[in-house]
Structure formats: C-alpha cells, structure tokens
C-alpha positions in Angstrom: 30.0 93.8 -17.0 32.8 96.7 -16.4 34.5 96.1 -13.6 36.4 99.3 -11.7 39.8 97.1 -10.8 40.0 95.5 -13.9 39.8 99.1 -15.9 42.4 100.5 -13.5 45.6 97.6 -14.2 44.2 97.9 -18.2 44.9 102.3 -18.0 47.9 101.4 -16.4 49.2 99.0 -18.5 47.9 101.7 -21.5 45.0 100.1 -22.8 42.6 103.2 -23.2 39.1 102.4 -24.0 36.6 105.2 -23.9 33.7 103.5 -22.3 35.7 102.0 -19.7 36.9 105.2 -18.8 33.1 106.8 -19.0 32.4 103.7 -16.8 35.2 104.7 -14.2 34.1 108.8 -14.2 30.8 107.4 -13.2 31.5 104.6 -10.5 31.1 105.1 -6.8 33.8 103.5 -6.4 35.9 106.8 -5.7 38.4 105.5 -3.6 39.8 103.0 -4.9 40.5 105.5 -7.7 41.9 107.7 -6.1 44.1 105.4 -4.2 45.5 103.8 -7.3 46.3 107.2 -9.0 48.0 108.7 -5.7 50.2 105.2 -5.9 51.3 106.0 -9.7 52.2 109.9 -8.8 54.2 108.8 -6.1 56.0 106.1 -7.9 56.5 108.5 -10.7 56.9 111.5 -8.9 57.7 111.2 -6.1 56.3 113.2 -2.5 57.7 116.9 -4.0 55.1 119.4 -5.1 56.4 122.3 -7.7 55.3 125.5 -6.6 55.3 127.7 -10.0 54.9 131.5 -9.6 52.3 132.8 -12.0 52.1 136.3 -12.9 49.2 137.6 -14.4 49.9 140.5 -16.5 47.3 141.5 -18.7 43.5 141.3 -18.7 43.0 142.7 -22.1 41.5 140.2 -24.5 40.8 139.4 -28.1 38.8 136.2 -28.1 35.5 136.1 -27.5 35.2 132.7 -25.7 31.7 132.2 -24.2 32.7 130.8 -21.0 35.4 133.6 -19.7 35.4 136.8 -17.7 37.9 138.4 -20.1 36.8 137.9 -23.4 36.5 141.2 -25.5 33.1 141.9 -25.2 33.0 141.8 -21.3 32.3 145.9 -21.1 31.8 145.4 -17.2 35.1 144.2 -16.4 37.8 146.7 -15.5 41.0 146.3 -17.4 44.5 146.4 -17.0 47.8 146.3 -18.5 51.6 146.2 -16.5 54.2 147.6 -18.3 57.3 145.3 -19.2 59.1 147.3 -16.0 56.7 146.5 -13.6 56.5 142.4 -15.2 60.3 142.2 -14.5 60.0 144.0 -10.9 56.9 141.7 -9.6 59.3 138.3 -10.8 62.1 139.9 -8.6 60.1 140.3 -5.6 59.3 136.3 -5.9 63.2 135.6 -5.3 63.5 135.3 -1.4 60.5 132.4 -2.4 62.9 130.2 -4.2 60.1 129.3 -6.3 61.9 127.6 -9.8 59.3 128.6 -12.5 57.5 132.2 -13.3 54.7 131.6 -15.6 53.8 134.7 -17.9 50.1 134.5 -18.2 47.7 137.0 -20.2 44.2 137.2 -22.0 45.5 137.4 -25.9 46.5 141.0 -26.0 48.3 142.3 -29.3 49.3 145.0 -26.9 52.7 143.6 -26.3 54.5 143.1 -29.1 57.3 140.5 -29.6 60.5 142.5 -28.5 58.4 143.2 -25.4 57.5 139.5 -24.6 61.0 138.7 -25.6 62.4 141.2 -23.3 60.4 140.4 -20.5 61.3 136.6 -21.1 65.4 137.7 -21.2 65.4 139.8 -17.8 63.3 137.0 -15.8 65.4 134.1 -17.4 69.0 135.8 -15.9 67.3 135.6 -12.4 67.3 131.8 -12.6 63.7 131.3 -13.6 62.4 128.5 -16.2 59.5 130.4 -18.0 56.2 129.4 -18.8 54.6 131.6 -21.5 50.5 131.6 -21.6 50.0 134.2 -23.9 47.7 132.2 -26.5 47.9 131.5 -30.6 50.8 133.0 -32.2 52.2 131.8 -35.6 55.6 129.5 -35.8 57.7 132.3 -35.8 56.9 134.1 -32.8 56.8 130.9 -30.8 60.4 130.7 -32.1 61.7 133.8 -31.3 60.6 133.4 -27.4 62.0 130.1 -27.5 65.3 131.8 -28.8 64.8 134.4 -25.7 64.7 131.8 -23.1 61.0 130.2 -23.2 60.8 126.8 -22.5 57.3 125.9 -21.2 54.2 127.3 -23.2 50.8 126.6 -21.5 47.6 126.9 -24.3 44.9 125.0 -23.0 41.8 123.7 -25.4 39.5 123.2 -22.5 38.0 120.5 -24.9 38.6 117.8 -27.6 34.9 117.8 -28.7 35.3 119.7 -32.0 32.2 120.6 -32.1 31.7 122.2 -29.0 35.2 124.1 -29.3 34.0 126.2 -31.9 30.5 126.5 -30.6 32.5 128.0 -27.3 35.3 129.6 -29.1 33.2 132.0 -31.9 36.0 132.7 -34.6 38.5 130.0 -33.4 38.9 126.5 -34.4 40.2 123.0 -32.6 42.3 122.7 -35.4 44.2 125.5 -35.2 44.4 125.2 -31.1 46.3 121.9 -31.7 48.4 123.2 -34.8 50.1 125.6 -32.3 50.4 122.9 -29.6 52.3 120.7 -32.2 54.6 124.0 -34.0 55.7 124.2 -29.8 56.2 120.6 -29.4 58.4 120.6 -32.5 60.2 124.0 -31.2 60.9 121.9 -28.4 59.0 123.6 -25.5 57.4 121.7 -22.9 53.5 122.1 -23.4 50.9 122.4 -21.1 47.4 122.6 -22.0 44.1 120.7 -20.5 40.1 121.2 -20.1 37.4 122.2 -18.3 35.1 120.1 -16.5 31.2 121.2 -16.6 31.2 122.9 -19.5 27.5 123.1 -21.1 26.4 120.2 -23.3 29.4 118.2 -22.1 29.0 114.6 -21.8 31.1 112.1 -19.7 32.1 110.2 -22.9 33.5 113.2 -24.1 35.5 113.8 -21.1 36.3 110.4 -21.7 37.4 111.0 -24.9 39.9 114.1 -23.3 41.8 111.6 -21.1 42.5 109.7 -24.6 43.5 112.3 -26.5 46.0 113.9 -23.6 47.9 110.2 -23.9 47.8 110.8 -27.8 49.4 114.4 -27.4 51.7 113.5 -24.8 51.4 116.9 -22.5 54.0 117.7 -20.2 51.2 119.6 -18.4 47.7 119.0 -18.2 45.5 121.6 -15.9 42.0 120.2 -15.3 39.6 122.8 -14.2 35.9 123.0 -13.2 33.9 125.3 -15.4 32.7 128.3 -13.1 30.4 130.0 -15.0 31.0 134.2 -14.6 27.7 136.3 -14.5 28.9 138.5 -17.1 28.8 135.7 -19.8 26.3 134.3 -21.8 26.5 131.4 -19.7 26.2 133.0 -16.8 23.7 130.8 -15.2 24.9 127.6 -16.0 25.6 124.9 -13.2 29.0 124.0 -11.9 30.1 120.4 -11.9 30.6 118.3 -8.7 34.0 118.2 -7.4 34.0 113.9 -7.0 33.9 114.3 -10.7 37.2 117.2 -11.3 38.8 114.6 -9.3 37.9 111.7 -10.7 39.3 113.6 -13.8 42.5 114.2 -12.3 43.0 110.4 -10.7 42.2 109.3 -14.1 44.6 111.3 -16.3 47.3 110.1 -13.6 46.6 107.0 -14.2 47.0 107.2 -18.0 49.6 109.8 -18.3 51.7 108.5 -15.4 54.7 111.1 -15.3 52.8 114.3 -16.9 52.7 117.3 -14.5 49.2 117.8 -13.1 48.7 121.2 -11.2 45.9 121.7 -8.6 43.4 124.6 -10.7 42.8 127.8 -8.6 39.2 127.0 -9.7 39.1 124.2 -8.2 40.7 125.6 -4.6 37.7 128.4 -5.4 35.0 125.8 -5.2 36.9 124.0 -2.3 38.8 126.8 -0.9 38.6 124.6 2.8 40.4 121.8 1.6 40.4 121.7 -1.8 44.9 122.1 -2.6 45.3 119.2 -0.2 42.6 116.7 -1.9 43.8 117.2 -5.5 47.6 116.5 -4.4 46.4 113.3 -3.0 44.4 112.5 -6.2 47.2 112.2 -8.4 48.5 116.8 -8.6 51.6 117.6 -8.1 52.1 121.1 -9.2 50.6 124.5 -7.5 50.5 128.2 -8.9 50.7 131.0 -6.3 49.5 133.9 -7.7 52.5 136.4 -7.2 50.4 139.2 -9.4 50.3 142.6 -7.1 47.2 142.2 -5.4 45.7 145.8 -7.5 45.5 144.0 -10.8 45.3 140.4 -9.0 41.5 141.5 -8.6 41.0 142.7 -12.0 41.9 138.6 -13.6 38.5 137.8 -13.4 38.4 134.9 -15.6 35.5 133.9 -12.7 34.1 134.9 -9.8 35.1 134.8 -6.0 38.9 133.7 -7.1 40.4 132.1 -4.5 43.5 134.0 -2.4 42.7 137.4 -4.0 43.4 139.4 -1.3 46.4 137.6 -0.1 50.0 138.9 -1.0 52.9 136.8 -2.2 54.4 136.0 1.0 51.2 135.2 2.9 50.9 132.7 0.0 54.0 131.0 0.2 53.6 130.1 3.8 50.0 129.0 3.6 50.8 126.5 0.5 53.6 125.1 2.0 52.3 124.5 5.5 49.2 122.7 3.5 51.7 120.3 1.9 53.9 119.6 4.6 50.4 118.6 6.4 49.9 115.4 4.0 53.3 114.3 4.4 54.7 116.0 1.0 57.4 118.3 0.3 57.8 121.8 -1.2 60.2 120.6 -4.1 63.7 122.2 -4.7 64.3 121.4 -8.2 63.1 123.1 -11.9 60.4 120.2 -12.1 61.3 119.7 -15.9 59.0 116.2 -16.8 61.5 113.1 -17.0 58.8 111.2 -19.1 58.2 107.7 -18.6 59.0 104.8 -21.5 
C-alpha cells in the first residue's frame, strides 16, 4: 500500500519510481502536495519570481502538429510576420520594466533567416537582455551561431515523452530528433527549456508519470507545464481539457523532483484560471512568469488556442497587474537574470 508521505521524502531524496508517482497524480491528498513542493521552491529558490518578457514574433508555421492553432494547414488563422526593426523596437519599449530576459518566440518559420535571427539576438543583447530563443529544430550549426550572437536560453518543448504519441501528434517529426536538438544545445552550452502538455488525447497518468522521470534524466533548466486546450480549428478540436488539480499536481511534482529547475506559470493555464490561476501555480512550486510584451495587433493573431489570456492588455497594464498578484502572496518581483544555480 502506497502511501502519499512516504513517496514525497523518497522524490525528494531522488528515488523516482513511476507508479509511485502515477499513485501521487491520483491521490486526494492535494495539499499535502502542494505544501511539500512550495517548501522545496522556497528552500531552493527562494520568495523571487522572474518575470521574462516574451515577444511573439511570428505566427507563420511549418509543422503540422495536431494539437496547435498555428500549424501550416490552419487556412483560418490570420498570419503575421514583424520585421527584424520592429522585433528590436518592441524589446526597447520593455526597458522602463526592468524585466532581465526577452524571450524570442515563433511558429517554425524559415522566413527569417540566420543573419536575421542573429541580428535580432545582437541589438536586444546590448540592451542588457539574456535571450531566450523558441524558434524550433535547427541543425548544430545554427544553434551555434545564435549562441555565438548572444543566445543563451533556447526553449523547445516536446509536450510528451510517450514516443508513440509524439509522432502520432507531430506528422513528419520524430521524439528522437526533438531530444537530439535538446542535447546539440546542452552541449553548446545553452540553458534549455522544454516541457509537456497535460490532457493531451490518449494520454495516460503513467505516462505523465513517466515525463516527471524523464525531465530529472534531461536535467532542464526550464520545464513549462501546460494544459492541452484544444483549438476549434484542429483535428482535435473537440477534445476535453484536463482538470486544473491535475496541471498542478504536475507542477508540485516536477518541484519536488527537479528541485532548483525553473518552473514558469503557462499562459494556458492563467486562460483556464484566468481569476486566480498565476497566484495558485506560484504557490505550487512556479517561479517564473511571461508577460506577453507582443504589440497587442499581432498579440491576437498567436493563436496557439483560444480565449488567450491578457490579449487585450498592453505591456504596461501587464507589468502592474503581475506584480501586484505576487506581492499579494508574500513574493517578490526578482531583480536578478534568474540564470539556474542547479542543485548537487
């Protein structure tokens, strides 16, 4: 007989077994989760929360991935393109925010080519900024060359370690090649993000079991854990979304186990919760938030899912609704780059 205590002091003391872990996603026992992993991010962490300006500058896509609003077949959505000006400009009008990171985010668009990217990466990087790239699979080479610009965070989620139900989501892609160009970035040196999504069609909890294992095996520096919000304009349009006890039971969890790795609160999650939802997953075990400094005309137009949270607000209406949020639960906008000091 499992018992939920027990299982929490063996993930801490990094003893991963997978049906313990299915046994702790499915427990009633919430709180006492919870608890636990809030404990290990603020012995680890600390009370600051990074606040990591995300720009999202392209919609154009393309993958054809069943469960996203941008994939390439998607003849319904309106797309958009800023130009490498207008990239640089929107980063400079986040300075008065003092926010530490810009994070470059785009659908895989073979639009911009690498003297673009790297430009884009040089101009932001002399105002101060650490840069997180999510542009998608690129070879070695070109993973090098932004490094050599001034990249040093790369966020490429696989949204699921179940092999087979990658490339039954991901037509023309495989699992193996998602975690090749995690491991060509961890070897470049970059800190790397990636993470999952919770809900996703034919998922089981012992496979999401199986995802906490295999971040402690890759060693993320980031791990975004999203629910699955299925976009009407998809094949999988009508599918249900998962509860939210479970995305944060997901979260406590991977706290628990990773103990140091950065955990960001998911804009789909806020969607789902919009109410209360920032302030719940930074006292499950987050400690990361993304304001979305896009200009609010394209802002729209990043329909990865519907009813986005905060789509109407602009950048400064942002900054001082997320930081009156924290400072309500006792934490602290941090001042610092928020690099991961990883735990031995």
């Amino acid at each position: 007989m499992y018992n939920d205590l027990e299982i929490l002091n063996n993930l801490e003391n990094n003893i991963l077994n997978k049906d313990e872990i299915a046994f702790l996603l499915k427990s009633k026992n919430s709180d006492i989760i919870f608890k636990r992993a809030d404990e290990i991010r603020k012995k680890y962490l600390g009370e600051e929360v990074h606040l990591r300006g995300i720009i999202e500058f392209s919609n154009y896509c393309k993958r054809q991935c069943l469960y996203c609003g941008i994939q390439g077949q998607n003849s319904k959505i309106k797309r958009y393109r800023m130009s490498v000006n207008e990239i640089i400009e929107t980063a400079k009008t986040s300075l008065p925010f003092n926010y530490k990171t810009v994070v470059l985010q785009s659908g895989e668009d073979n639009y911009y080519t690498d003297d673009m990217i790297c430009e884009i990466v040089r101009e932001i990087k002399k105002m101060g900024f650490v840069i997180t790239l999510s542009i998608g699979e690129k070879t070695y080479e070109q993973y090098e060359r932004y490094k050599n610009a001034g990249a040093e965070r790369y966020l490429l989620k696989h949204e699921t370690s179940d092999t087979q139900l990658y490339n039954t989501l991901n037509p023309n892609m495989s699992f193996q090649k998602r975690i090749e160009c995690q491991k060509n970035l961890k070897k470049l040196g970059y800190e790397v993000g990636s993470g999952i999504m919770i809900g996703l069609p034919t998922q089981t909890i012992e496979s999401i079991a199986n995802d906490i294992i295999f971040f402690k095996k890759m060693d993320y520096d980031m791990i975004g854990i999203s629910p699955f919000i299925p976009h009407p304009d998809t094949i999988l349009g009508e599918s249900d979304i998962p509860a939210l006890e479970l995305i944060k039971k997901v979260v406590a969890i991977t706290r628990i186990v990773t103990k140091d790795t950065n955990l960001p609160v998911t804009t789909a999650f806020s969607t789902l919760n919009n109410a209360r939802g920032r302030e719940e997953m930074l006292q499950v075990g987050a400690n990361v938030i993304m304001p979305n400094i896009t200009p609010v005309k394209y802002k729209m137009k990043y329909e990865l899912y519907p009813d986005k949270a905060c789509l109407t607000e602009v950048a400064f209406q942002c900054k001082g609704c997320l930081e009156a949020r924290i400072k309500s639960i006792g934490r602290c906008v941090s001042t610092n780059y928020g690099f991961r000091n990883k735990e031995r």
